[in-house]
Backbone as a ProteinNet text record, in pm:
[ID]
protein_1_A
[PRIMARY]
XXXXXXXXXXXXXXXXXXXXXXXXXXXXXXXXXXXXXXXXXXXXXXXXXXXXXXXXXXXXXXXXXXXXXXXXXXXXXXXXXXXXXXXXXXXXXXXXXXXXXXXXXXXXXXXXXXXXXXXXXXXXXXXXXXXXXXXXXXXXXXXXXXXXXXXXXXXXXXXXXXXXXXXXXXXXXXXXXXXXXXXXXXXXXXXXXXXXXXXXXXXXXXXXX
[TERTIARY]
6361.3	6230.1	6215	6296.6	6264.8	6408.3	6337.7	6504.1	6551	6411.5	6457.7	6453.5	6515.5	6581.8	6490.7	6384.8	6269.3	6185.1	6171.8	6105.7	6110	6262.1	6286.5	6341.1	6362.3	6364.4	6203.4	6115.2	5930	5913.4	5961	5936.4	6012.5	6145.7	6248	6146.6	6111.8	6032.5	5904.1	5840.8	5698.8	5730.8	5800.1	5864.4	5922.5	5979.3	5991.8	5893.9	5772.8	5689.5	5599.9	5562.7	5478.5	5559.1	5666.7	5761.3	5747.6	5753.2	5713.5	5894.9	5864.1	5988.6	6043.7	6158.9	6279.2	6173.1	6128.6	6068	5937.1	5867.1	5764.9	5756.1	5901.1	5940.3	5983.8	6014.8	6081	5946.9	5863.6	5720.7	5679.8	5662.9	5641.8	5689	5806.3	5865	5830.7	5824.9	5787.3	5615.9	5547.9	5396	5428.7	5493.7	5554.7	5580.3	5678.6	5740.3	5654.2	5528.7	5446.5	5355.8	5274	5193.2	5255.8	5314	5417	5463.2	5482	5499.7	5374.6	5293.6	5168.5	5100.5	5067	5008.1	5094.3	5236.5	5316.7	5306.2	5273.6	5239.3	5167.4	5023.9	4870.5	4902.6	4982.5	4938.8	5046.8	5175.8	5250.1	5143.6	5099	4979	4943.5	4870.1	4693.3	4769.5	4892.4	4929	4980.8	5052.4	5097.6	4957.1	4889.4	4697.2	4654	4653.9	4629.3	4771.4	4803.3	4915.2	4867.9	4841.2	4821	4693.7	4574.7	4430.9	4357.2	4408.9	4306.5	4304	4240.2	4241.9	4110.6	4009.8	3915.7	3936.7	3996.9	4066.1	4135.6	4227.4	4351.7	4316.1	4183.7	4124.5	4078.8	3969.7	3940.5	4019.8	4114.5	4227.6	4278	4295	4349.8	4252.6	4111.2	4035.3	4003.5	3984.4	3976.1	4084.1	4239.2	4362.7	4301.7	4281.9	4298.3	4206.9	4104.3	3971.3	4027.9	4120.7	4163.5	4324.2	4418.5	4491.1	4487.8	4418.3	4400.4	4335.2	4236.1	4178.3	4214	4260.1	4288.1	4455.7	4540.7	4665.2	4740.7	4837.3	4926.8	5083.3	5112.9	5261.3	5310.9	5391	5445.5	5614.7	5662.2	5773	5821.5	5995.5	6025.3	6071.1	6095.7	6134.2	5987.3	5952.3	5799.7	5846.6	5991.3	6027.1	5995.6	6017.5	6009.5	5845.8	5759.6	5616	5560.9	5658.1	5560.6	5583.4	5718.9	5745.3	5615.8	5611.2	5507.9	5386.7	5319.4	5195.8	5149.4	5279.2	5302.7	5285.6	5372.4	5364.7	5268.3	5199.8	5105.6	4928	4892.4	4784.7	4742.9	4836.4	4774.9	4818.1	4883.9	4885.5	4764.1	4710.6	4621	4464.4	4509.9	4381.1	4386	4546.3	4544.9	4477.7	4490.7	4491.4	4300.5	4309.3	4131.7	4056	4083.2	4070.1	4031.3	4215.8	4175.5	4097.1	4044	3981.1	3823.9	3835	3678.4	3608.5	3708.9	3660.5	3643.4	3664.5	3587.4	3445.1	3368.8	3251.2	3254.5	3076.2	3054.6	3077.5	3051.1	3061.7	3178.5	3307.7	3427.3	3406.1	3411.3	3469	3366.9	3237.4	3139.3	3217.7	3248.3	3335.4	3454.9	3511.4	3661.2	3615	3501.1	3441.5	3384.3	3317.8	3274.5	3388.6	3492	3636.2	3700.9	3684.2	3760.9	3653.5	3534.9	3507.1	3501.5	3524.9	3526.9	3678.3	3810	3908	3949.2	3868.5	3877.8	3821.9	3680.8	3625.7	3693.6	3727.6	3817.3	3918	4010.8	4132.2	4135.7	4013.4	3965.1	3906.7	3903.4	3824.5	3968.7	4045.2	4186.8	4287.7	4291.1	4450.2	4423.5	4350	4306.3	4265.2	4331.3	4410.6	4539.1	4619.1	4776.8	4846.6	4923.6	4984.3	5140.5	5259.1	5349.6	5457.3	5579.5	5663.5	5709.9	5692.6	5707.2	5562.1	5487.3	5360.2	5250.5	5278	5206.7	5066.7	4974.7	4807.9	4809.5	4819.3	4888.3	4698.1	4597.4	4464.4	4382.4	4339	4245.6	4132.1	4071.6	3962	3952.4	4065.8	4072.3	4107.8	4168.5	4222.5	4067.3	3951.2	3869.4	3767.4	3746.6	3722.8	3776.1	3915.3	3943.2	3950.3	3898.6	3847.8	3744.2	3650.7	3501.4	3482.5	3535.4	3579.3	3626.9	3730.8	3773.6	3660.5	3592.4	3484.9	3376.8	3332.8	3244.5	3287.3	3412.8	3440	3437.8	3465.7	3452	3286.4	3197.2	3085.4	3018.1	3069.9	3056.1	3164.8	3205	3299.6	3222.7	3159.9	3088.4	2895.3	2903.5	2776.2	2821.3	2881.9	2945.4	2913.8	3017.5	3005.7	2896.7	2836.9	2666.2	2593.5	2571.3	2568.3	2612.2	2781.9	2839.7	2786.1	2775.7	2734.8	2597.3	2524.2	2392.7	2368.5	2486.2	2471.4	2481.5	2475.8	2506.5	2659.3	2735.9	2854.2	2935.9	3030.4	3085.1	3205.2	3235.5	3357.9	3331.2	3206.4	3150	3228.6	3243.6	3298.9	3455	3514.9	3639.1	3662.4	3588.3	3623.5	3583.5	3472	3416.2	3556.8	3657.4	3742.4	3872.2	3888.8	4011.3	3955.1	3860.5	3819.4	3895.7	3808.8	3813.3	3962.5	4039.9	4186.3	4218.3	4212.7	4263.1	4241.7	4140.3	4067.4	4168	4205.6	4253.4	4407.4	4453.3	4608.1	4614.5	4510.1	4499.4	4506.5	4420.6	4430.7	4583.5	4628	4793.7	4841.7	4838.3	4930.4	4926.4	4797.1	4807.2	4839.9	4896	4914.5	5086.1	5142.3	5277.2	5374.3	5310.5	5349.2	5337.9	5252	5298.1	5399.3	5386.6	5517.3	5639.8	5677.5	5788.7	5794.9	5691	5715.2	5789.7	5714.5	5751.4	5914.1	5930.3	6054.4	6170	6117.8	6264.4	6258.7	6125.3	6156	6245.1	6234.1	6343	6463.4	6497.5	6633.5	6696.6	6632.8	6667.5	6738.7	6861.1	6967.3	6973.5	6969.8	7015.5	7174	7212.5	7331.2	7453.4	7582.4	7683.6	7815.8	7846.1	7911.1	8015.2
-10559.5	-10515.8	-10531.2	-10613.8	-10634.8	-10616.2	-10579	-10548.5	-10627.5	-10731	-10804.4	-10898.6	-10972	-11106.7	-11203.5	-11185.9	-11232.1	-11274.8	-11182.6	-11184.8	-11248.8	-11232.9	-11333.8	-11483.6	-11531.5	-11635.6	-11669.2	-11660.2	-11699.1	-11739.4	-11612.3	-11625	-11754.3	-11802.4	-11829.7	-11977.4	-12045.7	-12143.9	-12174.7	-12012	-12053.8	-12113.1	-12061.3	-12112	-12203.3	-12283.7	-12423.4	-12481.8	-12486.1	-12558.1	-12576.5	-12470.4	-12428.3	-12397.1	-12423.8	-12399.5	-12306.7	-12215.7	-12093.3	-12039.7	-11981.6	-11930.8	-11800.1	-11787.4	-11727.9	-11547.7	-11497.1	-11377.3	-11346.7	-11500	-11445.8	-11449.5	-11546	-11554.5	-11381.3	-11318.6	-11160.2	-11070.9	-11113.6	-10997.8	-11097.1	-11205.9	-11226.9	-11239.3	-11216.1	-11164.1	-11003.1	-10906.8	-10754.5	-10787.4	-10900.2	-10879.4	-10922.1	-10994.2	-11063	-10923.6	-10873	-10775.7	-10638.3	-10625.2	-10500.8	-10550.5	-10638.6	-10678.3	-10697	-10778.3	-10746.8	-10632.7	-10546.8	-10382.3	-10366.1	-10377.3	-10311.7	-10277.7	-10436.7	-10509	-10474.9	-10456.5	-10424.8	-10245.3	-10192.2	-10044.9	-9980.5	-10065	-10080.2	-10112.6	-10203.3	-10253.1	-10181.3	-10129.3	-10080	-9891.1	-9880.1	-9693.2	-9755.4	-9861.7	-9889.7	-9897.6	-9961.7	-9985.7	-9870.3	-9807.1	-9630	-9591.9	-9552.9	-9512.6	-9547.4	-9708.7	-9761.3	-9715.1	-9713.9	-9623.4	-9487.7	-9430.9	-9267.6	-9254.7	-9335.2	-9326.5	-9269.2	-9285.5	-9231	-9355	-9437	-9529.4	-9542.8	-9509.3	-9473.6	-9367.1	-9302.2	-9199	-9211.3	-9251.5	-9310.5	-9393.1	-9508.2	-9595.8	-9523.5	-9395.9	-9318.2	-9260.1	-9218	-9174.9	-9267.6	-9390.4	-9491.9	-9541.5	-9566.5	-9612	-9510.1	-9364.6	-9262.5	-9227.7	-9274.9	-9256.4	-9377.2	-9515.6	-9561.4	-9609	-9523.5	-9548.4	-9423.1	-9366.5	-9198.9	-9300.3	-9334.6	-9405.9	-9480.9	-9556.9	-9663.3	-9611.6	-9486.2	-9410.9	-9299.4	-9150.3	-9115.1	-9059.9	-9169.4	-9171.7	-9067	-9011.5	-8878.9	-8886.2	-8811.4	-8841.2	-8954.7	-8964.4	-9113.7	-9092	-9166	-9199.4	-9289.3	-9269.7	-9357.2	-9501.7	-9485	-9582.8	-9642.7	-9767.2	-9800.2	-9774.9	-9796.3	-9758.9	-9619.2	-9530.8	-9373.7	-9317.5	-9406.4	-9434.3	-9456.1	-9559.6	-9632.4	-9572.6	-9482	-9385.3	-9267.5	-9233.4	-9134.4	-9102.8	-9282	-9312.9	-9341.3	-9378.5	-9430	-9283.7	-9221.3	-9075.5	-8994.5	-8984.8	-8855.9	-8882.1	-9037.4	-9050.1	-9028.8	-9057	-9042.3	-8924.6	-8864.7	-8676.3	-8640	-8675.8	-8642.2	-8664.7	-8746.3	-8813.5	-8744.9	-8716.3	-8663.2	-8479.4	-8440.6	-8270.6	-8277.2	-8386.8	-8379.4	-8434.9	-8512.4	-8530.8	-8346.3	-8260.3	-8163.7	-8053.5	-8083.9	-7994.7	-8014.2	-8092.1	-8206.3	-8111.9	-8030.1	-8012.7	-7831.5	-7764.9	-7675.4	-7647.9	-7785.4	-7763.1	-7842.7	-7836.7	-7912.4	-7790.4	-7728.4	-7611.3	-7599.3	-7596.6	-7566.7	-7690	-7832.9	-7977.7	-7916.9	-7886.4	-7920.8	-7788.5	-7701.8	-7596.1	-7669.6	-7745	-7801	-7896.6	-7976.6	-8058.3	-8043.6	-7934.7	-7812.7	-7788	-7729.4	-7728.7	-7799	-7922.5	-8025.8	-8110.6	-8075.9	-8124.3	-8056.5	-7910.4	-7814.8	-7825.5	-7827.6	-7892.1	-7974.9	-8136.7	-8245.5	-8288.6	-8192.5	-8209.1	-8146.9	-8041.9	-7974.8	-8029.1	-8086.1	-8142.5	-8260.6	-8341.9	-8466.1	-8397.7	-8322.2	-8277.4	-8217.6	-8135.5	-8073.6	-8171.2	-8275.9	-8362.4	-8496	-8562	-8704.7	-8758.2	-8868.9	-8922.6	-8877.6	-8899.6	-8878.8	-8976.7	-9030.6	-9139.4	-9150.4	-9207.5	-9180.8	-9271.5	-9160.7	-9214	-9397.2	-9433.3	-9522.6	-9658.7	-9624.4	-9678.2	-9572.6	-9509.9	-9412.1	-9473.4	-9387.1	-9429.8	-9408.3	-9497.1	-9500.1	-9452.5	-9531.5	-9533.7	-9425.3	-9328.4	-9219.1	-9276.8	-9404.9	-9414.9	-9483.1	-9546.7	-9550	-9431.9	-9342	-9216.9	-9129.8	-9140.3	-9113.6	-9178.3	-9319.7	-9393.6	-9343.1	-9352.2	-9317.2	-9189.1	-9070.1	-8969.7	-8949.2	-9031.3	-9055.1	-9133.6	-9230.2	-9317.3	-9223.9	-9103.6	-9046.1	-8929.5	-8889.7	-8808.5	-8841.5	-8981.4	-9045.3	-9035.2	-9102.3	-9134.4	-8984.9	-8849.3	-8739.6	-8734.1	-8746.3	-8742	-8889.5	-8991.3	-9092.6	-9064.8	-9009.7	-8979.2	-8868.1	-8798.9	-8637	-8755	-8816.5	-8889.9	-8988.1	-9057.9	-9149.7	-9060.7	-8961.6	-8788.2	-8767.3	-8756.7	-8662.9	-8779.5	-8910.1	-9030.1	-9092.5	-9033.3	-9076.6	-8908.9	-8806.4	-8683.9	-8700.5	-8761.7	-8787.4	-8847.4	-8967.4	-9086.9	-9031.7	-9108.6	-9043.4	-9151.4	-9216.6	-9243.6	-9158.8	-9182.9	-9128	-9036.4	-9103.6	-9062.9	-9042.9	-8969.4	-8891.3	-8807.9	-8686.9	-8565.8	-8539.3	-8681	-8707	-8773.2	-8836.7	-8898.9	-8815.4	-8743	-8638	-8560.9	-8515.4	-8420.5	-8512.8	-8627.8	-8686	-8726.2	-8707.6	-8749.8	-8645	-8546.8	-8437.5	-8395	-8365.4	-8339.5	-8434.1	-8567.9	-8668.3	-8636.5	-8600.3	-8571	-8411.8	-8332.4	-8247	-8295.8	-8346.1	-8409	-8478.2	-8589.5	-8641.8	-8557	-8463.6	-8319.1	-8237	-8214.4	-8175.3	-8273.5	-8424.1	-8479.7	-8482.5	-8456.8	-8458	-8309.1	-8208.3	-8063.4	-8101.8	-8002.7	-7973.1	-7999.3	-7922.6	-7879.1	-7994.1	-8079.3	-8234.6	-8343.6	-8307.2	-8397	-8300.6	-8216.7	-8144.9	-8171.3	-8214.9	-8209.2	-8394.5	-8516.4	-8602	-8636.7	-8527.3	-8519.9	-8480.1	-8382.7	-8382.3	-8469.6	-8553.4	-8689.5	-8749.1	-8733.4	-8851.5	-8829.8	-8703.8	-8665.6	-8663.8	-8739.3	-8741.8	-8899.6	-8870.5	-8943.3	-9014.3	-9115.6	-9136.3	-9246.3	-9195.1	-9278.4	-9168.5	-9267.8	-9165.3	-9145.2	-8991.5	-8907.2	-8921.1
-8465.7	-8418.7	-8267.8	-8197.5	-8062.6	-7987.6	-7856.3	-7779	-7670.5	-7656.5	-7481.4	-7490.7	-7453.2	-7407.6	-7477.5	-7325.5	-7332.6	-7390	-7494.9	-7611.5	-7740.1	-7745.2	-7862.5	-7809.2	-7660.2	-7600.9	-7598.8	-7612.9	-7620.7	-7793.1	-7809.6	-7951.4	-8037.6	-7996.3	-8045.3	-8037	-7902.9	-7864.2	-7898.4	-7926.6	-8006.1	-8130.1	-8197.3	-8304.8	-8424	-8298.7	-8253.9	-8301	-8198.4	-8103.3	-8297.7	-8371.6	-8468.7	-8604.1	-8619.4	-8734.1	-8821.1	-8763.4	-8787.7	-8843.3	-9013.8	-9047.1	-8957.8	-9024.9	-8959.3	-8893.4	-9060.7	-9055.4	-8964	-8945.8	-8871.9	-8743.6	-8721.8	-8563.1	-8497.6	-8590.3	-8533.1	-8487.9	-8599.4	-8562.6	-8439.8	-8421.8	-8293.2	-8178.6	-8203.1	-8080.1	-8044.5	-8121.8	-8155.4	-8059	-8103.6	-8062.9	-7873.7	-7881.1	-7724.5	-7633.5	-7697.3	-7637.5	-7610.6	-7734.1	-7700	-7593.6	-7606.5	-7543	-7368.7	-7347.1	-7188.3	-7160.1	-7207.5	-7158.6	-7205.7	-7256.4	-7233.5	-7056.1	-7082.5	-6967.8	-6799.3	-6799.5	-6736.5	-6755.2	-6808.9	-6825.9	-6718.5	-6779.1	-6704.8	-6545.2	-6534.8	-6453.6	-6307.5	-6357.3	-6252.2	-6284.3	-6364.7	-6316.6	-6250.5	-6261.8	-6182.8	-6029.5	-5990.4	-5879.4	-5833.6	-5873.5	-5834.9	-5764.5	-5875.7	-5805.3	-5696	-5691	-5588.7	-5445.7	-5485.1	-5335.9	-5294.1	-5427.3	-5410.9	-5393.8	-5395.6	-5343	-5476.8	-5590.5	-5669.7	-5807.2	-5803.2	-5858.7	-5964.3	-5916.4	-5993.8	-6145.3	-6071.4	-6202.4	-6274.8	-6196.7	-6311.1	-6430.9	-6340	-6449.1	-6530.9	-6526.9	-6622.4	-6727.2	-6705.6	-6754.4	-6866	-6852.5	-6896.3	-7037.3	-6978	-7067.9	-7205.2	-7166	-7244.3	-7351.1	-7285.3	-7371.7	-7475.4	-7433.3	-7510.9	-7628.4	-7590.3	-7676.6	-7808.4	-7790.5	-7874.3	-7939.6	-7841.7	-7932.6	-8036.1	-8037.4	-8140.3	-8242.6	-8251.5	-8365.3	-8411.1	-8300.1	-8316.2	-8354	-8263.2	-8285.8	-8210	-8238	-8176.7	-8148	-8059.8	-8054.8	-7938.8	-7993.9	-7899.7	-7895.3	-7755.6	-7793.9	-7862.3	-7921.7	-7984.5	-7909.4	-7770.4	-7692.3	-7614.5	-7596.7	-7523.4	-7388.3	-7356.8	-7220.8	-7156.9	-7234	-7235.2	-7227	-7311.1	-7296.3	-7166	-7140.6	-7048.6	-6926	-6892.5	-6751.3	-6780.8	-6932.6	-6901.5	-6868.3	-6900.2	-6847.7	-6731.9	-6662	-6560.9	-6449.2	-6519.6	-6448.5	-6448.8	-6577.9	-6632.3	-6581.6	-6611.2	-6560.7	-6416.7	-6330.5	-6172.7	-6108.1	-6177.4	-6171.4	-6199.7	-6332.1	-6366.6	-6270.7	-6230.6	-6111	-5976	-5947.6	-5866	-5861.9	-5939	-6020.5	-6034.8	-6114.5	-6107.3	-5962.3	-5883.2	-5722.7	-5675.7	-5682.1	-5613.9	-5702.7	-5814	-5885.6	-5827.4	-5827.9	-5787.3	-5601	-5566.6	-5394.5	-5444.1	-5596.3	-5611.9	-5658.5	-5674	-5708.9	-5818.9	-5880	-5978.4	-6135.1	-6057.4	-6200.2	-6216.9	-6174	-6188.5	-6316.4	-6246.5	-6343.9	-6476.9	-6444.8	-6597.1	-6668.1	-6642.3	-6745.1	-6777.2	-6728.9	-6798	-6863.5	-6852.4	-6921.6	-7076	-7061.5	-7194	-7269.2	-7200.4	-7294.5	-7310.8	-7235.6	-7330.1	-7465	-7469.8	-7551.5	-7694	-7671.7	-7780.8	-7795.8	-7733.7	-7804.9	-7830.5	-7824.6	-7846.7	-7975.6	-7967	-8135.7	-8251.9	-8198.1	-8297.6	-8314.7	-8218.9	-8245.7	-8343.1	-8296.6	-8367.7	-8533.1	-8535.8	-8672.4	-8787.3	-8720.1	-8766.5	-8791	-8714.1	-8673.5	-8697.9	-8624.8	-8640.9	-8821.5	-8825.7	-8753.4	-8782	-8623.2	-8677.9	-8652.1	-8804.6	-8753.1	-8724.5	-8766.7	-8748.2	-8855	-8906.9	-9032.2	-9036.3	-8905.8	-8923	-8941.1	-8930.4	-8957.2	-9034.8	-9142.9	-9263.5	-9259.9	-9230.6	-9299.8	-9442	-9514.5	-9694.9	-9700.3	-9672.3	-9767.3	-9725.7	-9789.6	-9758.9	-9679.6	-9730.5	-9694.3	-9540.3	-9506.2	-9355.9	-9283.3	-9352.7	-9267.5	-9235.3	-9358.5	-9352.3	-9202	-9204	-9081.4	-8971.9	-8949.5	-8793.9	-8776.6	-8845.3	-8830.1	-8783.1	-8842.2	-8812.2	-8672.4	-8661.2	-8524.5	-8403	-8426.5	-8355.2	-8300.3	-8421	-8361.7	-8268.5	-8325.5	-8299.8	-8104.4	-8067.4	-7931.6	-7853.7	-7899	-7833.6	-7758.7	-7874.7	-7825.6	-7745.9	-7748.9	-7643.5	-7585.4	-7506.2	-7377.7	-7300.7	-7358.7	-7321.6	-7300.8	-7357.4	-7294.9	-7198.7	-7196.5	-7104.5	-6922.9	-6963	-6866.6	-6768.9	-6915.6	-6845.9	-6790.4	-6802.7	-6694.6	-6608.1	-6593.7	-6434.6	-6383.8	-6475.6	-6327.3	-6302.4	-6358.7	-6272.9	-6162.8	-6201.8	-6117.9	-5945.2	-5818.5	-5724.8	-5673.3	-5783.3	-5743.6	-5689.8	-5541.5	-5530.4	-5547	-5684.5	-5766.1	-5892.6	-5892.2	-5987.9	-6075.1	-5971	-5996.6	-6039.6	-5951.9	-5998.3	-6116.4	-6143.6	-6264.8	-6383.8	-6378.2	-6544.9	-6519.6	-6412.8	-6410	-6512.4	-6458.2	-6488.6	-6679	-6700.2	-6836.2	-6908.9	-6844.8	-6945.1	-6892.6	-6878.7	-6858.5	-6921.3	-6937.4	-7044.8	-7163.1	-7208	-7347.7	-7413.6	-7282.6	-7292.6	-7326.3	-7319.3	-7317.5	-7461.9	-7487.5	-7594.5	-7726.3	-7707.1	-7795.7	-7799.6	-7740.8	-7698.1	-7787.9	-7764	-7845.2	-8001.1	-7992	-8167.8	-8270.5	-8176.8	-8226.4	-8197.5	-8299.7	-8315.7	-8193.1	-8052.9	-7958.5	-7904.1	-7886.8	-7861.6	-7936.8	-8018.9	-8050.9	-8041.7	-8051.3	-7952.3	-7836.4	-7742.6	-7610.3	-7654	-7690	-7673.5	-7736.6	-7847.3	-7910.5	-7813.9	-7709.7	-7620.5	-7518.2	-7499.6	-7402.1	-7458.3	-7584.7	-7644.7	-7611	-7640.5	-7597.7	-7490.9	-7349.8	-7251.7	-7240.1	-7185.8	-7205.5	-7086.7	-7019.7	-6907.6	-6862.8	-6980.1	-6971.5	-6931.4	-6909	-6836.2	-6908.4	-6928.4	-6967.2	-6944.1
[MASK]
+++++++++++++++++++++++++++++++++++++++++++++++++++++++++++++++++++++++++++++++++++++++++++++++++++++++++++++++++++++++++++++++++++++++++++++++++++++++++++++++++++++++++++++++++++++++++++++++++++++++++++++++++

């Protein structure tokens, strides 16, 4: 279950420390190891952003994925390494893209805003939740919940929205942009064509021939 060192050296010692059998020392090393690339995820975007000047967004970006991950689900890689270059990569593009979307006006963002919420509900209504062969949603009636959960967050993200564009923050306009392009992506992942796209991340090899 786990691949780094690290991880099962913490774990190996929590272990120890709490006599904790053989089996439950592995899932905690697995919880060691997600949680530190999590946090190490977060935290080398947020610093990219912060280089590239759009930090506000990125945060947007970030909070919106993960209010849709955990309910709505989607495609993922199979490596957290492969994950974590793409978050790393995709969110402050995204900040950056909604930044220069943000200097055509307010009507430009509130129309991408409108469409991401008409393919976010729909997506959330068609797809959600999607989970994955290796973690199956076995019970209808939770699949039922994070359906409902997933809908529920489309329309608190689209209100969330319509109270930073009132506001007179200055990173108003950038941020309803970087939402809704997130919301838009989130939707991508949970259609066919997203997990094809993350399926040939996988296939990218970087080892030598």
């Amino acid at each position: 279950m786990s691949y780094l060192a690290f991880s099962r050296h913490w774990a190996g010692y929590l272990s120890r420390k709490t006599c904790l059998p053989e089996d439950q020392e592995k899932v905690l090393a697995y919880v060691i190891e997600i949680l530190t690339l999590n946090f190490l995820n977060i935290f080398f975007t947020l610093l990219l952003a912060a280089l590239l000047g759009v930090f506000p967004g990125t945060a947007a970006c970030l909070v919106t994925t993960v209010l849709f991950r955990h309910s709505a689900g989607g495609a993922h890689s199979n490596s957290p390494w492969r994950c974590a270059v793409v978050t790393i990569a995709i969110f402050p593009m995204f900040a950056l893209l909604g930044s220069f979307l943000s200097q055509f006006g307010q009507g430009l963002v509130d129309a991408i805003s409108a469409g991401a919420f008409i393919a976010g509900l729909a997506a959330m209504i068609l797809f959600a939740p999607m989970d994955s062969p290796s973690a199956p949603i076995i019970s209808s009636l939770r699949k039922k919940k994070l359906k409902i959960i997933s809908i529920a967050f489309v329309f608190l993200e689209t209100f969330a929205v319509l109270l930073i564009r009132e506001s007179s923050w200055q990173y108003a306009v950038v941020v309803q942009s970087c939402v809704a392009l997130t919301l838009l992506w989130v939707s991508f992942m949970l259609t066919r064509k997203g997990h094809k796209l993350m399926s040939l991340i996988d296939k990218i090899s970087f080892k030598k021939t």
